[in-house]
C-alpha positions as CSV (number, residue, x, y, z in Angstrom):
1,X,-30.3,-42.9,44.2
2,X,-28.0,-41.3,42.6
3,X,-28.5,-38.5,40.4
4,X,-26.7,-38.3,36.7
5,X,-23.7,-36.4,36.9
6,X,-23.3,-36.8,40.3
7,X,-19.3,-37.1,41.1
8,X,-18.4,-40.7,42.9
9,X,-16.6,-40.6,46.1
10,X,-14.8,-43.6,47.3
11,X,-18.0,-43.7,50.0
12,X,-20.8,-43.3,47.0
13,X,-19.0,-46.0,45.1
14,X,-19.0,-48.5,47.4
15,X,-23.2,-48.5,47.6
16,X,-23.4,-48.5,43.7
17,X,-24.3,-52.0,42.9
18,X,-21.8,-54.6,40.5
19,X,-24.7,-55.9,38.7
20,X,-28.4,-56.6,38.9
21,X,-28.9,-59.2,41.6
22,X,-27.2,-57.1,43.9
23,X,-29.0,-54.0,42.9
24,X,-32.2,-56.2,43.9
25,X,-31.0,-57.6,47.0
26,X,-31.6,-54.3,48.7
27,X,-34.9,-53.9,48.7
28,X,-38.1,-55.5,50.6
29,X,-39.5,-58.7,49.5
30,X,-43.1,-56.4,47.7
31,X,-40.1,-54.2,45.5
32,X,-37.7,-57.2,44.4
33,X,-41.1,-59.1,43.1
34,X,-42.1,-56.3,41.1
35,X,-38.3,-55.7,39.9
36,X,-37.5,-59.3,39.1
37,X,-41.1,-58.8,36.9
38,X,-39.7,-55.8,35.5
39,X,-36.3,-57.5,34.6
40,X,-37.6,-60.9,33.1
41,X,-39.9,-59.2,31.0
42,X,-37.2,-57.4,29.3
43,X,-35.3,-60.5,29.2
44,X,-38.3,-61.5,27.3
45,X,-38.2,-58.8,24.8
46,X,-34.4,-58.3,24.1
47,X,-33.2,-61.8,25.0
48,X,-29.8,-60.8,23.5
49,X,-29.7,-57.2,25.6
50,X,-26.7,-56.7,28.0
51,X,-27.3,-56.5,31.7
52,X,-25.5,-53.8,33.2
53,X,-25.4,-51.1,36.3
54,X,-25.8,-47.5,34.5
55,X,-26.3,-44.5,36.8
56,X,-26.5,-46.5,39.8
57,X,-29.5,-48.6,38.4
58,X,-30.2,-51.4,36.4
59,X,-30.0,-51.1,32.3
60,X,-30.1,-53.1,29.3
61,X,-28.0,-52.2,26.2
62,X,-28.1,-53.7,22.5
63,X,-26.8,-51.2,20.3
64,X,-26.6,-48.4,22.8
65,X,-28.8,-48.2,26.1
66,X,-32.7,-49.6,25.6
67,X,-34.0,-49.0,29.5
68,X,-33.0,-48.4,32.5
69,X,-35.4,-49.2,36.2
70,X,-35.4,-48.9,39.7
71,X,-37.0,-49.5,42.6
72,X,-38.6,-46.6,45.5
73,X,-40.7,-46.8,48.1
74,X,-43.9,-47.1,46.6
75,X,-43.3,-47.7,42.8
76,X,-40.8,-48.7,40.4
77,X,-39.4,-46.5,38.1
78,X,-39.1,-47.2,34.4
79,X,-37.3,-45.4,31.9
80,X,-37.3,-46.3,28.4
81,X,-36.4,-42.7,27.0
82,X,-38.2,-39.7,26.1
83,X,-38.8,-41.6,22.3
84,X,-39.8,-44.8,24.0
85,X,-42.2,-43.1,26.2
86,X,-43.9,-40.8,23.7
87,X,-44.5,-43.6,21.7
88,X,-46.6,-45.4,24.0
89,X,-48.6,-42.2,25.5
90,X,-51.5,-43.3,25.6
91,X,-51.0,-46.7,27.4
92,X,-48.7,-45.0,29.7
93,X,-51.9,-42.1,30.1
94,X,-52.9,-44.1,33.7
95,X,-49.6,-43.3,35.0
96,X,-47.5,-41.0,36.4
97,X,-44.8,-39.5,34.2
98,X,-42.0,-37.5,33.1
99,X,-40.2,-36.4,30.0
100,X,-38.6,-39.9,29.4
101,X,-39.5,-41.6,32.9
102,X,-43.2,-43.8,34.4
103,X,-43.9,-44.5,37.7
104,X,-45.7,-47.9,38.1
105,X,-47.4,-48.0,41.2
106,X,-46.6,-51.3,43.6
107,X,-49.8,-51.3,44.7
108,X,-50.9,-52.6,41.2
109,X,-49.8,-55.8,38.8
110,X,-46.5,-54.4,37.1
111,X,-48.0,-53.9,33.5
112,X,-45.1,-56.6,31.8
113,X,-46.9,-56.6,28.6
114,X,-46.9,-53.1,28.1
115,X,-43.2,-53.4,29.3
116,X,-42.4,-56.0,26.6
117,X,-44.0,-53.4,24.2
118,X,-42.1,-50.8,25.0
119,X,-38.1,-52.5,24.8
120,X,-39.5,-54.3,21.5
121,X,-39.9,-50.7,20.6
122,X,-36.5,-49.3,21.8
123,X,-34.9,-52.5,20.7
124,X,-35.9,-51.5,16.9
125,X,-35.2,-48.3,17.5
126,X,-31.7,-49.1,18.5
127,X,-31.0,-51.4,15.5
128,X,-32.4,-49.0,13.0
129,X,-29.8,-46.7,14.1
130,X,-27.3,-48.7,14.7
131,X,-27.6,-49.7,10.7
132,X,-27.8,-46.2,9.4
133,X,-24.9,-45.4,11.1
134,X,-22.9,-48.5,10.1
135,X,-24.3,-48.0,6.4
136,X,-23.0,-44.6,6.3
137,X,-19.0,-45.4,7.7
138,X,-19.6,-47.8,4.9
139,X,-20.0,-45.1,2.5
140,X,-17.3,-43.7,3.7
141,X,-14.7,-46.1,3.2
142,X,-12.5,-45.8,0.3
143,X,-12.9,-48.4,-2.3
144,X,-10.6,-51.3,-2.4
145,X,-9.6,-52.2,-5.6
């Protein structure tokens, strides 16, 4: 994978996926299960999120970027930001983590409830910004009389 802030080279770029179903294509049959379980479920719980390719790796964005995943050899990696994370602690307790990252195991059911939570969660979280800050260039704005 490639790391953020790596610099593309003509070579790099041409093994970044275009979208998602290619991203997926290129892993075993076990991985692209769990990652098309990843995927629907937040298709579930952003229905109106945009698919895109984001650091080499599948993302959704609605209002700025909700999560991002990706698939290794023995897990899948889910990264819903440090906020999205921190909020769910204690579900995420029976994983491995990082500052803004879980590993889900593949050797287990992918937890897509929890999943579902956790967009629901960043998809808020995005809005709510996303109207402060279009409240305050509002404000802004000079008065038309």
């Amino acid at each position: 994978m490639k790391k953020a802030g790596a610099t593309i080279t003509n070579k790099s770029a041409a093994r970044i996926p275009r979208n998602i179903d290619e991203y997926l294509e290129r892993f075993p049959a076990e991985t692209q299960k769990a990652l098309k379980q990843v995927r629907a479920a937040i298709r579930r719980a952003a229905p109106e999120a945009e698919e895109k390719i984001s650091y080499a790796m599948p993302a959704f964005a609605l209002y700025g970027n909700l999560v991002y995943f990706a698939g290794y050899k023995s897990h899948i990696g889910f990264y819903a930001t440090p906020t999205g994370h921190a909020a769910f602690a204690k579900d995420l307790s029976g994983y491995r983590i990082g500052k803004g990252s879980v590993q889900f195991p593949l050797s287990k059911p992918m937890p897509v409830k929890l999943i579902e939570r956790m967009v629901k969660f960043r998809v808020s979280e995005n809005t709510e910004k996303w109207k402060q800050k279009h409240a305050e260039r509002k404000k802004r704005q000079p008065k038309q009389k």
